[in-house]
N, CA, C and O atoms as CSV, one atom per row, in Angstrom:
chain,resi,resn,atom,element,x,y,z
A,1,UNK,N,N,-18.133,2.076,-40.394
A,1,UNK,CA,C,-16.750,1.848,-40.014
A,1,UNK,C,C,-16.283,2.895,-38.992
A,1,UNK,O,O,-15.518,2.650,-38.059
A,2,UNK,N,N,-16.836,4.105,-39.273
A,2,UNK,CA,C,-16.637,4.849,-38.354
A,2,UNK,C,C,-16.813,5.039,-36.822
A,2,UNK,O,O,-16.006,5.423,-35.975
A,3,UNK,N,N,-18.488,4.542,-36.695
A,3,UNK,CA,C,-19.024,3.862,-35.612
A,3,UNK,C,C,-18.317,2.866,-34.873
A,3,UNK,O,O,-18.631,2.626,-33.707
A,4,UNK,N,N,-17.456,2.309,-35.411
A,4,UNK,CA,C,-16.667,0.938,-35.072
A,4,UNK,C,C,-15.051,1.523,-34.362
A,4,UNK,O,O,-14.803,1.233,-33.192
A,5,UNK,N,N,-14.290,2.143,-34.987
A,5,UNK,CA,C,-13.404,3.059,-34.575
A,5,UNK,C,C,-13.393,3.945,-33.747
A,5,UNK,O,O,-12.395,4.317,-33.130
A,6,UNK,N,N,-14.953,4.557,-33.600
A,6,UNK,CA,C,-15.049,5.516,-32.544
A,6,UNK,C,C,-15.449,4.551,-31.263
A,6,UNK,O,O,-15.182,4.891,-30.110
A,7,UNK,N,N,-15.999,3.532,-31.527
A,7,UNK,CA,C,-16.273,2.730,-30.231
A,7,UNK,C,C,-15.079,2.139,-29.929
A,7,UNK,O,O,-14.819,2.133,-28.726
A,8,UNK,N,N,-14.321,1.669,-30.613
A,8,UNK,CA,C,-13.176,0.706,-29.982
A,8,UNK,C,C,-12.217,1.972,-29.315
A,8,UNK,O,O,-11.507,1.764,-28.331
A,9,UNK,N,N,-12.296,3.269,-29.969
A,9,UNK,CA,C,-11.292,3.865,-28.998
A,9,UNK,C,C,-11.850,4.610,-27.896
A,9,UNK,O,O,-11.027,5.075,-27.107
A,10,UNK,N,N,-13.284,4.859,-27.635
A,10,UNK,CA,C,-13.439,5.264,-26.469
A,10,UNK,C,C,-13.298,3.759,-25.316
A,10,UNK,O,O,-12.973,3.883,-24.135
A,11,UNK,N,N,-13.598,2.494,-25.933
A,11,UNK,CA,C,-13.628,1.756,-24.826
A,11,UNK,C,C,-11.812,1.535,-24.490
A,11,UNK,O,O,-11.457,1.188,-23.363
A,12,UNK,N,N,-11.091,1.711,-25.273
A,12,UNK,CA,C,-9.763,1.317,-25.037
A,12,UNK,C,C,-9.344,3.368,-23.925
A,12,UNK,O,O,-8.577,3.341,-22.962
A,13,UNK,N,N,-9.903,4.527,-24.302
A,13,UNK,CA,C,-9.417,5.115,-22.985
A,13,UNK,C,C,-10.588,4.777,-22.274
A,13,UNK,O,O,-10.224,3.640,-21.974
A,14,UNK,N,N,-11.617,4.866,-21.811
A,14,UNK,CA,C,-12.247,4.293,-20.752
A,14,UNK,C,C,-11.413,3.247,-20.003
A,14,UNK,O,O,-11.282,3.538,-18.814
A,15,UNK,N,N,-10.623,1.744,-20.495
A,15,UNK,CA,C,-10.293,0.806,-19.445
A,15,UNK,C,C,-9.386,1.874,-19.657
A,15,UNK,O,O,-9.896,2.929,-19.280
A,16,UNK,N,N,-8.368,2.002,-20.063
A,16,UNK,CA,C,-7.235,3.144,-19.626
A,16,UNK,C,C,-7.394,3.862,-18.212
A,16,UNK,O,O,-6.812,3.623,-17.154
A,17,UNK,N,N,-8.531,4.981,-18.575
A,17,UNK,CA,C,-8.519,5.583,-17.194
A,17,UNK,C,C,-8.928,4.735,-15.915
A,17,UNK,O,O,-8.668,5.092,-14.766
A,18,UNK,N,N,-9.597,3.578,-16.252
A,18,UNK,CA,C,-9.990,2.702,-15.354
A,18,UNK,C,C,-8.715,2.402,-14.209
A,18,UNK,O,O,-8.646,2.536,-12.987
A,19,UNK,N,N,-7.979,2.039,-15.016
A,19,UNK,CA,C,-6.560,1.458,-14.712
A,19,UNK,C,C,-5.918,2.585,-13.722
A,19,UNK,O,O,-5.663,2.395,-12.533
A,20,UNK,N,N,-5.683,3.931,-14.524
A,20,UNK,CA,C,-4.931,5.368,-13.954
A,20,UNK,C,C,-5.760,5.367,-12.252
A,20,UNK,O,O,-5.086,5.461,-11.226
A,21,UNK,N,N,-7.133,5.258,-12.240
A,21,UNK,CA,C,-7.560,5.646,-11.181
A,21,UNK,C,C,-7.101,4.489,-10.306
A,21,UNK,O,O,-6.631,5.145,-9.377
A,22,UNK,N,N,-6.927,3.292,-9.986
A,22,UNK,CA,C,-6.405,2.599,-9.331
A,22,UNK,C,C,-5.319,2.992,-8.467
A,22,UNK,O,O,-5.173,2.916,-7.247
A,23,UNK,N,N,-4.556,3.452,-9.446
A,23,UNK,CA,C,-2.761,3.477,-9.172
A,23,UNK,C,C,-2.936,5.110,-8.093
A,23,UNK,O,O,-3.311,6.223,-8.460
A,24,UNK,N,N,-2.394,4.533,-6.409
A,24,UNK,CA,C,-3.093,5.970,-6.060
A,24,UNK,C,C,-1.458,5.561,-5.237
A,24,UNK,O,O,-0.800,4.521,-5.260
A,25,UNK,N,N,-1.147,7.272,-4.352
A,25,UNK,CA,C,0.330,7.449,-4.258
A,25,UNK,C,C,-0.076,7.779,-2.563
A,25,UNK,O,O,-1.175,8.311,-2.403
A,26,UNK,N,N,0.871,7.449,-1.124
A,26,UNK,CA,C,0.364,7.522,-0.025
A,26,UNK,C,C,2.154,8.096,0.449
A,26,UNK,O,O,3.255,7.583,0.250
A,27,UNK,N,N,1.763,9.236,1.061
A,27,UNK,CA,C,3.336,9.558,1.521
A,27,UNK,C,C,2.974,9.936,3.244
A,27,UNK,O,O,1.973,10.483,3.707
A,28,UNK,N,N,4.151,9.437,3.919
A,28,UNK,CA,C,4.228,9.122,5.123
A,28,UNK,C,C,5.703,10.120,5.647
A,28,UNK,O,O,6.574,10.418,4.830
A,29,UNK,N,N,5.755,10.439,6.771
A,29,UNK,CA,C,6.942,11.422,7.557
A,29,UNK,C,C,6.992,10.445,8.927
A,29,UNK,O,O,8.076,10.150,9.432
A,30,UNK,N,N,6.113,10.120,9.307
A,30,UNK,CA,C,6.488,9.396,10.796
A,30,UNK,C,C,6.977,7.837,10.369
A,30,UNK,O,O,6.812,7.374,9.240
A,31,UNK,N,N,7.631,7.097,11.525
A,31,UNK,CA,C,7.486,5.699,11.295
A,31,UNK,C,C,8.100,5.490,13.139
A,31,UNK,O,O,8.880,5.937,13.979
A,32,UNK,N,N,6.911,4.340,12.851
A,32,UNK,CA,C,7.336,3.518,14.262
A,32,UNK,C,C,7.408,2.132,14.009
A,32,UNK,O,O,6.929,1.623,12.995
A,33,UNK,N,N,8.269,1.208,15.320
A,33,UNK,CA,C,8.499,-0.086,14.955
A,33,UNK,C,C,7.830,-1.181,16.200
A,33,UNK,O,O,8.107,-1.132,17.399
A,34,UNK,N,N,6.963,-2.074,15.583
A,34,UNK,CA,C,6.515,-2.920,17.331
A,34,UNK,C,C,7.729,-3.658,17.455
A,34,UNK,O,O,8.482,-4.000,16.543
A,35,UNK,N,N,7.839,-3.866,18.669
A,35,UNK,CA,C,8.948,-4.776,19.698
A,35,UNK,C,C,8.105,-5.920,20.142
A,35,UNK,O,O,7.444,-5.659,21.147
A,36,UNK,N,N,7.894,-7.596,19.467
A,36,UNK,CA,C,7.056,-8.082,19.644
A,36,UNK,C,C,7.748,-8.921,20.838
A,36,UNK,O,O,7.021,-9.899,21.015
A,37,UNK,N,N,9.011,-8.967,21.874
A,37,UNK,CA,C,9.462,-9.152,22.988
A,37,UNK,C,C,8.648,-8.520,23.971
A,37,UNK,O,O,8.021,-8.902,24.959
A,38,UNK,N,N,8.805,-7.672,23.520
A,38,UNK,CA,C,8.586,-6.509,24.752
A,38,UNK,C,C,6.875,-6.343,24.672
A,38,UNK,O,O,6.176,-6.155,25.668
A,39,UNK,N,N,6.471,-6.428,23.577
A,39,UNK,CA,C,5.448,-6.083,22.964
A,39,UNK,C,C,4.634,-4.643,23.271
A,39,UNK,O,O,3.530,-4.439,23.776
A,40,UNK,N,N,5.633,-3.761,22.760
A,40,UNK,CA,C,5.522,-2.346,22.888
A,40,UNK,C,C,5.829,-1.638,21.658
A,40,UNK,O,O,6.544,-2.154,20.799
A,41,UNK,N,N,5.248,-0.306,21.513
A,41,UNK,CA,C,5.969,0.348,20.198
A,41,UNK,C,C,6.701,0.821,20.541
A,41,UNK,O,O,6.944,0.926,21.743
A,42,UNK,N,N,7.609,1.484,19.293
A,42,UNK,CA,C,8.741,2.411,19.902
A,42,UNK,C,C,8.296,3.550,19.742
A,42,UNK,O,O,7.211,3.562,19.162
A,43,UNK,N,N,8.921,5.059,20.180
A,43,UNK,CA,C,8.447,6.223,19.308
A,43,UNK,C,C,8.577,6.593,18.154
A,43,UNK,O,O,9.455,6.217,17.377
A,44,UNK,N,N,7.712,7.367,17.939
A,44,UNK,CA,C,7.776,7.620,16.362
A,44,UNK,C,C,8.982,8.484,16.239
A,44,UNK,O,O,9.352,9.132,17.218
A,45,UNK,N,N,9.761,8.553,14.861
A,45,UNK,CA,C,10.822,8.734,14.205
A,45,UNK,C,C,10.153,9.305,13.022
A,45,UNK,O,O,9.409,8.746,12.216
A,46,UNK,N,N,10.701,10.943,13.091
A,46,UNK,CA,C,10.423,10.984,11.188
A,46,UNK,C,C,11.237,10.706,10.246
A,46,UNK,O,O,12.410,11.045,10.084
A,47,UNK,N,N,10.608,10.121,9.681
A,47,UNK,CA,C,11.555,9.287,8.068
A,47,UNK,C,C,10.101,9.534,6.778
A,47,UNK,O,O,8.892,9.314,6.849
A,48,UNK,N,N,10.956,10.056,5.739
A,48,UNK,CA,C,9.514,10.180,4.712
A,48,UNK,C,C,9.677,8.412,3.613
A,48,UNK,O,O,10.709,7.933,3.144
A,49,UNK,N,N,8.481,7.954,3.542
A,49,UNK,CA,C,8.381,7.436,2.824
A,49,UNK,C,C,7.119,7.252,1.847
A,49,UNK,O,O,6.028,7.508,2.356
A,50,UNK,N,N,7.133,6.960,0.898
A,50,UNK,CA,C,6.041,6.999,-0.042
A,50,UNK,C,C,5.958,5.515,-0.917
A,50,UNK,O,O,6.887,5.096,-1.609
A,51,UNK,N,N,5.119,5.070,-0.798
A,51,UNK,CA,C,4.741,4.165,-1.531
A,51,UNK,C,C,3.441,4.274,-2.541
A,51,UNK,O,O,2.485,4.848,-2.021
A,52,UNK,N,N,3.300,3.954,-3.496
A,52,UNK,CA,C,2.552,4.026,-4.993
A,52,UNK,C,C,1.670,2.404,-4.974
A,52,UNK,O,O,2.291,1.364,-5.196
A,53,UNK,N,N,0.242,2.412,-4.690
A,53,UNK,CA,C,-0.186,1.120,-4.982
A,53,UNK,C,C,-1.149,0.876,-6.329
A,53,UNK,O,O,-1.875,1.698,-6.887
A,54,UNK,N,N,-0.941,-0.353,-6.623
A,54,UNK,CA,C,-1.428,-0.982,-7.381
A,54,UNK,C,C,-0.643,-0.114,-9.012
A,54,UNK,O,O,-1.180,0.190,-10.077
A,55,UNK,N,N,0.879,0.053,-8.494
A,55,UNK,CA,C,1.283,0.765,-10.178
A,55,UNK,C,C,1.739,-0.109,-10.970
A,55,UNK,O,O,2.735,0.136,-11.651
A,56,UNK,N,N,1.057,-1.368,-11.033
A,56,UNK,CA,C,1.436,-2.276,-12.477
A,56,UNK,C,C,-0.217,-3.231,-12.849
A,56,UNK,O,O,-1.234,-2.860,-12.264
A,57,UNK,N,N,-0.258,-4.043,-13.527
A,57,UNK,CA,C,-1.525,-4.855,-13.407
A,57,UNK,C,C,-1.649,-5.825,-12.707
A,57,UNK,O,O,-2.662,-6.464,-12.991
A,58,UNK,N,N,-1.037,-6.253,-11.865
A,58,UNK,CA,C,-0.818,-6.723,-10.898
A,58,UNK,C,C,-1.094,-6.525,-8.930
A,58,UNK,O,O,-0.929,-7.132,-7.872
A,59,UNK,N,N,-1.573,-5.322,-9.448
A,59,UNK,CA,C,-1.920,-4.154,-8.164
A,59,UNK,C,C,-0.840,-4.820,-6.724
A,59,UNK,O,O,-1.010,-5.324,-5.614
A,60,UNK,N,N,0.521,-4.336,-7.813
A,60,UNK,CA,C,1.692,-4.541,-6.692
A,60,UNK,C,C,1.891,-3.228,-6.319
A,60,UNK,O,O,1.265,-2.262,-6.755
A,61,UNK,N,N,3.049,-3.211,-5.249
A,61,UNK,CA,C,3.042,-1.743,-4.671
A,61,UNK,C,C,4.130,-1.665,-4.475
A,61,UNK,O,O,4.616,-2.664,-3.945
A,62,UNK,N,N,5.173,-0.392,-4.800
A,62,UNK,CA,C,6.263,0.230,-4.842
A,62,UNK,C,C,6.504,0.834,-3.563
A,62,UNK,O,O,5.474,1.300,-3.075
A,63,UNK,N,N,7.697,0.996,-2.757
A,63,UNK,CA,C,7.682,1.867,-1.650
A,63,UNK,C,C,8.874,2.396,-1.945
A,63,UNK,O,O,9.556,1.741,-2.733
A,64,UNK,N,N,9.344,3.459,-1.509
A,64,UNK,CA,C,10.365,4.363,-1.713
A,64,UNK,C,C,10.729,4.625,0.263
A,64,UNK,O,O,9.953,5.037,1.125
A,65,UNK,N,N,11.435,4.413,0.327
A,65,UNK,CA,C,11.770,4.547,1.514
A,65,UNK,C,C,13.039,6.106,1.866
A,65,UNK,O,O,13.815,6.648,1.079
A,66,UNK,N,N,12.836,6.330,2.964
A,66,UNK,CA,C,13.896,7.026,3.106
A,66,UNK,C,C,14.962,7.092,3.002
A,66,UNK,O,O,15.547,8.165,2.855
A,67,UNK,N,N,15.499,6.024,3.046
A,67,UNK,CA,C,17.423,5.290,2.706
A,67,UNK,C,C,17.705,5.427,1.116
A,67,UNK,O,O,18.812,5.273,0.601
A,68,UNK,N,N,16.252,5.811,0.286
A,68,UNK,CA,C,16.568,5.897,-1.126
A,68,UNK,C,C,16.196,4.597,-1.864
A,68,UNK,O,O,16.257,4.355,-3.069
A,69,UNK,N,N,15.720,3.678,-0.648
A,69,UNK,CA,C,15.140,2.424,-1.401
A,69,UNK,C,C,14.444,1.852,-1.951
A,69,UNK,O,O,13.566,1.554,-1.142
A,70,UNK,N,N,14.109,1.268,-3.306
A,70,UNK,CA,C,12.738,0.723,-3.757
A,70,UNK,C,C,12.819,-0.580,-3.579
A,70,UNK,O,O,13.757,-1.312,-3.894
A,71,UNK,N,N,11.131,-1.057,-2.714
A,71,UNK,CA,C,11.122,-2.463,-2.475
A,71,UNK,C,C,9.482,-2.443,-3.100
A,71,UNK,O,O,8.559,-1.630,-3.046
A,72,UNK,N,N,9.664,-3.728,-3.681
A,72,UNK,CA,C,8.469,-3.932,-3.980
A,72,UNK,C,C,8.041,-4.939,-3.371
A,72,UNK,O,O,8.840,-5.745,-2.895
A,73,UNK,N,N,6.442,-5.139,-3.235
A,73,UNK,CA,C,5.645,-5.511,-2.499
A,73,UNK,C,C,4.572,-6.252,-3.749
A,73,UNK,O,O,3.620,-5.705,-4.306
A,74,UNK,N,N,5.158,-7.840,-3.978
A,74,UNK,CA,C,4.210,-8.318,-4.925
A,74,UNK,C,C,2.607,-8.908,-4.409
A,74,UNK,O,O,2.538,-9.810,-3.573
A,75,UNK,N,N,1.619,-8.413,-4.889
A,75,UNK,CA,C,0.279,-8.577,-4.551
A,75,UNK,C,C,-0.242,-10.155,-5.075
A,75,UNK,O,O,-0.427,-10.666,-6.180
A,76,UNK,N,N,-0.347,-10.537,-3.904
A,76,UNK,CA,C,-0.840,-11.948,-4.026
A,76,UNK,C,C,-2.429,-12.075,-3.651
A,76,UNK,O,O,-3.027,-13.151,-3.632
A,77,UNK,N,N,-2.955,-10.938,-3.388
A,77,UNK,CA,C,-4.595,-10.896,-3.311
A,77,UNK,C,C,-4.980,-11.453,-1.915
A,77,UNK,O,O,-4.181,-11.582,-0.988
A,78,UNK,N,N,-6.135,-11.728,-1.878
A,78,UNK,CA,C,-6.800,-11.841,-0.507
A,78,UNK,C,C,-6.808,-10.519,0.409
A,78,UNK,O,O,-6.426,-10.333,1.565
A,79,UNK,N,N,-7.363,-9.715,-0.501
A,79,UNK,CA,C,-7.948,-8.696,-0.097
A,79,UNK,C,C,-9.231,-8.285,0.911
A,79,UNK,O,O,-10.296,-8.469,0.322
A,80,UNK,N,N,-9.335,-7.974,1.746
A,80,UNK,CA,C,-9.901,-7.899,3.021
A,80,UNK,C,C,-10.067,-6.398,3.316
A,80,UNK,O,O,-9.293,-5.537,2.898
A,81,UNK,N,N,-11.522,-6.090,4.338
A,81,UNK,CA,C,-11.343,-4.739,5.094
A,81,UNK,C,C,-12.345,-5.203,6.156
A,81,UNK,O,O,-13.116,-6.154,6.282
A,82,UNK,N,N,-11.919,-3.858,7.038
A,82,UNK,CA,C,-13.037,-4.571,8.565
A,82,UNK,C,C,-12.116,-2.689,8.963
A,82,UNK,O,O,-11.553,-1.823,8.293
A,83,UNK,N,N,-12.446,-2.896,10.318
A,83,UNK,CA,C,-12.095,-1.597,11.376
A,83,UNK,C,C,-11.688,-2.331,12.325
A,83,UNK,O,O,-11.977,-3.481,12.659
A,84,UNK,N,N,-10.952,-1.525,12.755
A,84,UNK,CA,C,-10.262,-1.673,14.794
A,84,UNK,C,C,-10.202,0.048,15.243
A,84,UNK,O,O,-10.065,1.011,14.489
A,85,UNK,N,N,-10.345,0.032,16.602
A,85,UNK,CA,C,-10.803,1.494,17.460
A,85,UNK,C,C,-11.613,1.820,16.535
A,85,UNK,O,O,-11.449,3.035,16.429
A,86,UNK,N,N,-12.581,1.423,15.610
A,86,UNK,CA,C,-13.364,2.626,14.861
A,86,UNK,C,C,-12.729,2.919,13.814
A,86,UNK,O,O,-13.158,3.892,13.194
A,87,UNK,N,N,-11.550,2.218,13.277
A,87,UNK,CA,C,-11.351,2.942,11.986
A,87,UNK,C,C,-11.143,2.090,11.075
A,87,UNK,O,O,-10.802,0.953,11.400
A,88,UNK,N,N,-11.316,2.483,9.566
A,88,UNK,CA,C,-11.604,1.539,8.470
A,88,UNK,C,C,-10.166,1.472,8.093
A,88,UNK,O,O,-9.298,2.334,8.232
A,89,UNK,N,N,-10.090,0.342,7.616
A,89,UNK,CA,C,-8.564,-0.319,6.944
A,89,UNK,C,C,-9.193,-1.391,5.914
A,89,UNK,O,O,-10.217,-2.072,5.959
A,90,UNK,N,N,-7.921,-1.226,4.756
A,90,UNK,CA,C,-7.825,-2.421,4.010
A,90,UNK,C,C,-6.937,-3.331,4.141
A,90,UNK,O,O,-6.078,-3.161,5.006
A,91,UNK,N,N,-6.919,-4.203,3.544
A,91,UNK,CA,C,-5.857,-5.507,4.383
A,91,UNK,C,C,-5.386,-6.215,3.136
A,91,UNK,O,O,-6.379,-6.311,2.415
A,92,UNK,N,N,-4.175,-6.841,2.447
A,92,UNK,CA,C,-3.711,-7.290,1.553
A,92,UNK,C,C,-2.809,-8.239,1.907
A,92,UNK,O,O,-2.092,-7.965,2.869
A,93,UNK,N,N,-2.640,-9.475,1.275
A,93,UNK,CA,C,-1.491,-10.176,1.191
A,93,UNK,C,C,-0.726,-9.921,0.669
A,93,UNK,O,O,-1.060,-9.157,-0.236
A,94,UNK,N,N,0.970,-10.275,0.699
A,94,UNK,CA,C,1.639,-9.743,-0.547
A,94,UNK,C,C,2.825,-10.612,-0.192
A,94,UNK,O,O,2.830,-11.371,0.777
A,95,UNK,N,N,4.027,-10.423,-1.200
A,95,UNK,CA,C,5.515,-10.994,-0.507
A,95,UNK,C,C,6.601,-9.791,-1.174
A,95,UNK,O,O,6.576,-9.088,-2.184
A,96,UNK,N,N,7.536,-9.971,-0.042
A,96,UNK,CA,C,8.155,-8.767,-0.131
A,96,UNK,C,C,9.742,-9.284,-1.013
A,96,UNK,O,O,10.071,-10.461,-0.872
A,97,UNK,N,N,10.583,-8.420,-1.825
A,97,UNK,CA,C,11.439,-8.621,-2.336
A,97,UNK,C,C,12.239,-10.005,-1.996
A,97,UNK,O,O,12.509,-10.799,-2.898
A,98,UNK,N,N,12.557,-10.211,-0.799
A,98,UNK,CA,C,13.021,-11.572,-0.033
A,98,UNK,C,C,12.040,-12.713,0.090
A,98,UNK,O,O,12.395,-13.672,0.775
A,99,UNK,N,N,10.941,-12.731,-0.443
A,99,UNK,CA,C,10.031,-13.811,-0.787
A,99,UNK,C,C,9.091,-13.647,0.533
A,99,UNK,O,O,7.963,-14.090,0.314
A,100,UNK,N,N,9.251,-13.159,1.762
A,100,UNK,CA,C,8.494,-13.157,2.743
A,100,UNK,C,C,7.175,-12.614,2.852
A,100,UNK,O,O,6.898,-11.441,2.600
A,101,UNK,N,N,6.567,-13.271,3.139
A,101,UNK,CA,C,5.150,-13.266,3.433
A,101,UNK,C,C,5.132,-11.430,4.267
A,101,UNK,O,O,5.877,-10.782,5.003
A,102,UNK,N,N,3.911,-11.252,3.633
A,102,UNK,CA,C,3.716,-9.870,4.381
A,102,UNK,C,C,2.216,-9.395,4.093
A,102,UNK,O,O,1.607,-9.549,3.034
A,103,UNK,N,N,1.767,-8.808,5.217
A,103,UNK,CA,C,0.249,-8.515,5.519
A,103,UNK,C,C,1.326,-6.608,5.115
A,103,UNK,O,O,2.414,-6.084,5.352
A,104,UNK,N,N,-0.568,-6.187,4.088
A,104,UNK,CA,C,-0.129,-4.651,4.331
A,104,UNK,C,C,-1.032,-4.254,4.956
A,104,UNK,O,O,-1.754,-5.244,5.075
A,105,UNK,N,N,-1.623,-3.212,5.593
A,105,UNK,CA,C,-2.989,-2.729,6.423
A,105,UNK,C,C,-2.805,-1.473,6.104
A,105,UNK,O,O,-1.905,-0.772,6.565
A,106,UNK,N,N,-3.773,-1.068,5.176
A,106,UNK,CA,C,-3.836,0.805,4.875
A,106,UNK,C,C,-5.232,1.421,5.529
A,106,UNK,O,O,-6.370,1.084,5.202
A,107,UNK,N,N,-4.852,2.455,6.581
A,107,UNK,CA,C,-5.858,3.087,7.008
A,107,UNK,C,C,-6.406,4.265,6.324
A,107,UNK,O,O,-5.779,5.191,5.811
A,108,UNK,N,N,-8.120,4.021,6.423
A,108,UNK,CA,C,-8.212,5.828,5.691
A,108,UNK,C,C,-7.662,6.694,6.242
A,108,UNK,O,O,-7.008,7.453,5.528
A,109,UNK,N,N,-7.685,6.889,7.393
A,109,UNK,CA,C,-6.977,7.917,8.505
A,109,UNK,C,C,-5.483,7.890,7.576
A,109,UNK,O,O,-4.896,6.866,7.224
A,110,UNK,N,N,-5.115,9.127,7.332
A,110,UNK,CA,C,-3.600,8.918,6.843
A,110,UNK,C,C,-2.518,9.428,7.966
A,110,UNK,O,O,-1.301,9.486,7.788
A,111,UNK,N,N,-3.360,9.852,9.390
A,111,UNK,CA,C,-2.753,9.994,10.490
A,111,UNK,C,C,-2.186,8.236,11.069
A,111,UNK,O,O,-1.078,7.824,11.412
A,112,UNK,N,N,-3.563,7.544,10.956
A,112,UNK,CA,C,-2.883,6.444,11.295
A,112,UNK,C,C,-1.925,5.591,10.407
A,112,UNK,O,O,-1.130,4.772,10.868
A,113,UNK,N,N,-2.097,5.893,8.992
A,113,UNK,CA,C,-2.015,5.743,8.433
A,113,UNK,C,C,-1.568,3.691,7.852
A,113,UNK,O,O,-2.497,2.955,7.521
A,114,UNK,N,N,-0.593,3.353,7.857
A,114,UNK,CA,C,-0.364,2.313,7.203
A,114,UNK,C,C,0.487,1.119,7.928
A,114,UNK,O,O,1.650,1.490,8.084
A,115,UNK,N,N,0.270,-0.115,8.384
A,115,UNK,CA,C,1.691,-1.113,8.418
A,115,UNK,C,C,1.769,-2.024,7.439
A,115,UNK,O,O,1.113,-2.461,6.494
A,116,UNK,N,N,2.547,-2.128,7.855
A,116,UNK,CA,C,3.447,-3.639,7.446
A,116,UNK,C,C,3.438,-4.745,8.588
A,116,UNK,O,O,3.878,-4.474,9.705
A,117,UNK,N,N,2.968,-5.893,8.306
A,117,UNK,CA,C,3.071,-7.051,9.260
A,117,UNK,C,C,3.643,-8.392,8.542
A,117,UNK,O,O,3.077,-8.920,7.584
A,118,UNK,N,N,4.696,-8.813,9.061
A,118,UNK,CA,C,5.691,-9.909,8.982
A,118,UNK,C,C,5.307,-10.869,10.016
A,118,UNK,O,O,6.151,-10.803,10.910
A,119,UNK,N,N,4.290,-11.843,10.321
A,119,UNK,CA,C,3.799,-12.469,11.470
A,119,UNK,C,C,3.671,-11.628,12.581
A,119,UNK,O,O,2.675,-10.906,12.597
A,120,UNK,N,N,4.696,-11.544,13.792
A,120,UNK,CA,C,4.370,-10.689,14.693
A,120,UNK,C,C,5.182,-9.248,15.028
A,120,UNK,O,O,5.184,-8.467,15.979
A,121,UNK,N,N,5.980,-9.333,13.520
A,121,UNK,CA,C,6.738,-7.691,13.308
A,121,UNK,C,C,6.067,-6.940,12.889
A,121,UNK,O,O,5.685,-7.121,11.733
A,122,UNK,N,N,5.640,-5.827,13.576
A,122,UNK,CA,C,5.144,-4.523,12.643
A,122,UNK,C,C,5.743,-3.624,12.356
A,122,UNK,O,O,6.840,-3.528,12.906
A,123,UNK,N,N,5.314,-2.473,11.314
A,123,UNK,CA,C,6.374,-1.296,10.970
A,123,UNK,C,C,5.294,-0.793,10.899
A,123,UNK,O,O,4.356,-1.463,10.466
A,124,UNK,N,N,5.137,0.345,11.247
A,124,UNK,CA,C,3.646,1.535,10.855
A,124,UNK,C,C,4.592,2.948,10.616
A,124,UNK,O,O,5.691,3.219,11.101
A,125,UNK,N,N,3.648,3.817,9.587
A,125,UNK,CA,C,3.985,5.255,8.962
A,125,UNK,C,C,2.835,5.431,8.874
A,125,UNK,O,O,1.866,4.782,8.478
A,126,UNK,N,N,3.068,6.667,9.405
A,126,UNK,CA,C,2.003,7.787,9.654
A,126,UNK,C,C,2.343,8.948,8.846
A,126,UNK,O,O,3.477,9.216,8.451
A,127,UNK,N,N,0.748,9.957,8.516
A,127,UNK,CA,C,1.352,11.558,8.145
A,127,UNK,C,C,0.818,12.029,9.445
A,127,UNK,O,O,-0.229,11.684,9.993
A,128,UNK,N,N,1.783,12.940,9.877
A,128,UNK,CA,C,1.744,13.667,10.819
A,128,UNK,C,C,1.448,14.714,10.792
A,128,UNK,O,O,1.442,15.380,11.827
C-alpha cells in the first residue's frame, strides 16, 4: 500500500512540475507599430510590457500591458516554428479578448523579441 501511495504522489508532482515548467514569463520595454498603408514601422517607443504564456491548461497567454491592462490571448493551437533573417520563432494561433483572430510570433532573440499580427497589423516588443 505503501508502494502505491508513494507512486501516485510522485507521479501527481512530476505532471505538476511538468505543467510549472511550461508557464514561462517574457518582459518587453520597447514597442513598435507596422503602418500597413504606408507599410513602414514606426519607431520604437518604450512602454514595459510583460506577458506570462501558457499560465492556465489551456496554454493561453496573459499580457500586462503598460496602461495597466490585462488582455488575454486564448490559445487555439496550430502551433508552428520556422526562422526569417536567421532567426528562430514560434508561431501560435489565438483570439484576442474581442474575439479577433490573432497570430503571436515569439522570437528567441528577446532583442527581437515578440509580435502580434491581426492580418496585416503588427505590434512588436522588444527588450532592449
Amino acid at each position: 500500500m505503501k508502494k502505491i501511495l508513494f507512486t501516485l504522489a510522485l507521479t501527481i508532482l512530476t505532471v505538476g512540475f511538468g505543467k510549472a515548467q511550461d508557464k514561462f514569463r517574457a518582459d518587453y520595454n520597447y514597442i513598435c507599430f507596422y503602418d500597413s498603408d504606408a507599410k513602414t514601422w514606426s519607431e520604437w517607443e518604450s512602454a514595459e510590457h510583460t506577458l506570462i504564456f501558457n499560465y492556465n491548461e489551456n496554454k493561453d497567454i496573459a499580457h500586462f500591458t503598460a496602461k495597466g491592462q490585462t488582455i488575454t490571448y486564448r490559445n487555439v493551437g496550430n502551433k508552428d516554428e520556422g526562422y526569417t533573417n536567421g532567426n528562430h520563432y514560434q508561431i501560435i494561433d489565438a483570439i484576442d479578448d474581442d474575439g479577433n483572430y490573432i497570430r503571436i510570433q515569439l522570437f528567441d532573440d528577446p532583442e527581437i523579441g515578440m509580435k502580434l499580427i491581426w492580418g496585416e497589423h503588427m505590434i512588436q516588443f522588444s527588450k532592449g
